[in-house]
C-alpha positions in Angstrom: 19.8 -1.4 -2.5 21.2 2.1 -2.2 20.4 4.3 -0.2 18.1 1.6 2.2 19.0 -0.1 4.4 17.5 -3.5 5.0 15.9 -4.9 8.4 13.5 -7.9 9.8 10.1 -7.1 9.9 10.4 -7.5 14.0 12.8 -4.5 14.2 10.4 -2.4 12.7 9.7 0.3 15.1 7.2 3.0 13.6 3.9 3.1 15.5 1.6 2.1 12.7 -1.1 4.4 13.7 0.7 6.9 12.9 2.8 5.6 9.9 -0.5 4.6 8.5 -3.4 6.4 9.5 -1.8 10.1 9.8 1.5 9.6 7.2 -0.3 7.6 4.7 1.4 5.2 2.8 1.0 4.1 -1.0 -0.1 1.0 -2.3 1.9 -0.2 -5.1 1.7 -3.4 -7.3 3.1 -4.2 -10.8 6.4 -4.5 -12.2 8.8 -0.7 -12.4 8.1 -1.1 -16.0 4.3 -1.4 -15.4 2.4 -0.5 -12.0 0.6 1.8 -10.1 0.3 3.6 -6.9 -2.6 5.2 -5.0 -2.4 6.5 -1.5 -4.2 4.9 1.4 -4.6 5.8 4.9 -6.6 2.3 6.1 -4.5 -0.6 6.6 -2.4 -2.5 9.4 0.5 -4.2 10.5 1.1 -7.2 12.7 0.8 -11.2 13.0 -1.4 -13.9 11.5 -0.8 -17.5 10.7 2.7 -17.1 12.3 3.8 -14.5 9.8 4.8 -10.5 9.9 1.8 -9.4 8.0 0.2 -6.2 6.7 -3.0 -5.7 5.5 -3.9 -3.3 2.5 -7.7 -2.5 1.0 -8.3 -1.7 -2.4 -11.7 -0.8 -3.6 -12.7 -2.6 -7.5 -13.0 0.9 -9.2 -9.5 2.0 -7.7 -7.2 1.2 -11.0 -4.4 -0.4 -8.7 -7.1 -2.9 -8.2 -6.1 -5.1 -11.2 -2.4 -4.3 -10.4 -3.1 -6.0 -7.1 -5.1 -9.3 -8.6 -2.4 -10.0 -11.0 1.1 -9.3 -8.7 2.1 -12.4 -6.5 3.5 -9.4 -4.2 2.9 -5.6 -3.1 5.1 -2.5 -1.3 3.5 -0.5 1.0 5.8 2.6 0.9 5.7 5.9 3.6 6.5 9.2 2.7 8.6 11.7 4.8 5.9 14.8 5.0 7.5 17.0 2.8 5.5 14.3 0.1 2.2 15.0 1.4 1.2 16.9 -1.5 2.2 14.0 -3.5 0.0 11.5 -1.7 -2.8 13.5 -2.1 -2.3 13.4 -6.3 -1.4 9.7 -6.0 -5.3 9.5 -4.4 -7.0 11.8 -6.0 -5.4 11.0 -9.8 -6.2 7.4 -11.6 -3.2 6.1 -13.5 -5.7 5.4 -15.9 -5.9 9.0 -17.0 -2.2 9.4 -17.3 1.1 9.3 -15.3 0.3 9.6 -11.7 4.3 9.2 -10.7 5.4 11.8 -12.9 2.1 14.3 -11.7 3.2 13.5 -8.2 6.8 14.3 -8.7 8.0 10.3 -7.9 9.9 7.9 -9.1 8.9 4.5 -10.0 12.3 2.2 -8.0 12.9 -1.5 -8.3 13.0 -3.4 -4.8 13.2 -6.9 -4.7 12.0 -7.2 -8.7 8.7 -5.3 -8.1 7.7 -1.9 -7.9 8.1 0.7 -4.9 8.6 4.8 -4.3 12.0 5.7 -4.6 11.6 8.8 -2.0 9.9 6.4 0.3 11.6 6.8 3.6 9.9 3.2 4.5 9.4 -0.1 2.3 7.7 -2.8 3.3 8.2 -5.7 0.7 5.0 -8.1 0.7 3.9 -11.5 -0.5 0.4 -12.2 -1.0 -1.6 -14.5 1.5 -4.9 -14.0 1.4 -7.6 -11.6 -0.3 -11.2 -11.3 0.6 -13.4 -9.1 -0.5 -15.6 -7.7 2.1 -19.9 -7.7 2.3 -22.3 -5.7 3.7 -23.8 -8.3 5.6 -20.5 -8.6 7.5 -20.2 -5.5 9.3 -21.4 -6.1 13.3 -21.6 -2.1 13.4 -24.0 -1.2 10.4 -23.0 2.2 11.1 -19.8 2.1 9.0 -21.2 1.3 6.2 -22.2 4.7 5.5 -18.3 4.3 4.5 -20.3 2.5 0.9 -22.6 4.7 0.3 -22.0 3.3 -3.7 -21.6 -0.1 -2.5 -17.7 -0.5 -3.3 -16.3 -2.4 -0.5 -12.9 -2.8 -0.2 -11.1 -6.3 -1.0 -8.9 -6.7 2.1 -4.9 -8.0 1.1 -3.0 -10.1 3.6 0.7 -10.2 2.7 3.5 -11.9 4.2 6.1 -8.8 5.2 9.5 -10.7 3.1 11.5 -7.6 4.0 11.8 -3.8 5.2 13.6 -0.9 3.8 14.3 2.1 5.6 16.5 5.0 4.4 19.7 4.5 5.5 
């Protein structure tokens, strides 16, 4: 892949509160030819089942939702900061009402035979595990569901991390 370099999930050394909860990263499922992206700023890295993992939520009404049911895998892609205007059209456009890579200024780039960001400075290839959609009578802290105040929870994505890209 040019331009990225490839490494194991275990030498992956960004802290992910920062890489996901101040960065942001974008979701993206679908093939280059025909996906979507949407930013998200909830998520996590680490282990389950004895496998790198990270864990993406996707509400129903978000239009990468379907992308996301249909795709056996997903890429989880960080922007330098110079893209933070982009991340905010990539969650505050649907693709549904038009291009959202081309109104963000990115470019749609094949890794591994599915869709990623070409600027990305960070690629996290993953393979589907586990999906669960979660429910209101779940949450230990009620307070957070003021989070669903339209009653769209999240389905919660477990996949396998197969590879990481970082620029090189």
């Amino acid at each position: 892949m040019s331009n990225f370099i490839r490494l194991s999930p275990e030498e992956l050394t960004d802290n992910p509160f920062s890489m996901i909860g101040n960065e942001w990263m974008l979701i993206t499922a679908g093939t280059p030819e025909h996906c979507n992206t949407m930013t998200a700023s909830w998520g996590g890295v680490g282990v389950l089942w004895n496998k790198p993992v990270a864990i993406a939520y996707v509400r129903p009404t978000r239009y990468t939702y379907g992308f996301m049911e249909t795709a056996d895998r997903f890429t989880l892609s960080i922007l330098p900061e110079r893209y933070r205007e982009a991340l905010r059209v990539c969650g505050t456009m649907s693709g549904r009402d038009g291009d959202k890579f081309a109104a963000a200024g990115l470019t749609v780039y094949e890794m591994n035979g599915i869709a990623a960001v070409e600027e990305a400075r960070l690629v996290l290839v993953c393979r589907k595990l586990y999906a669960q959609d979660m429910r209101p009578d779940c949450f230990v802290d009620d307070t957070l569901l003021s989070h669903y105040k339209a009653n769209d929870f999240h389905r919660q994505y477990v996949g396998e991390i197969e590879a990481v890209f970082k620029r090189g």
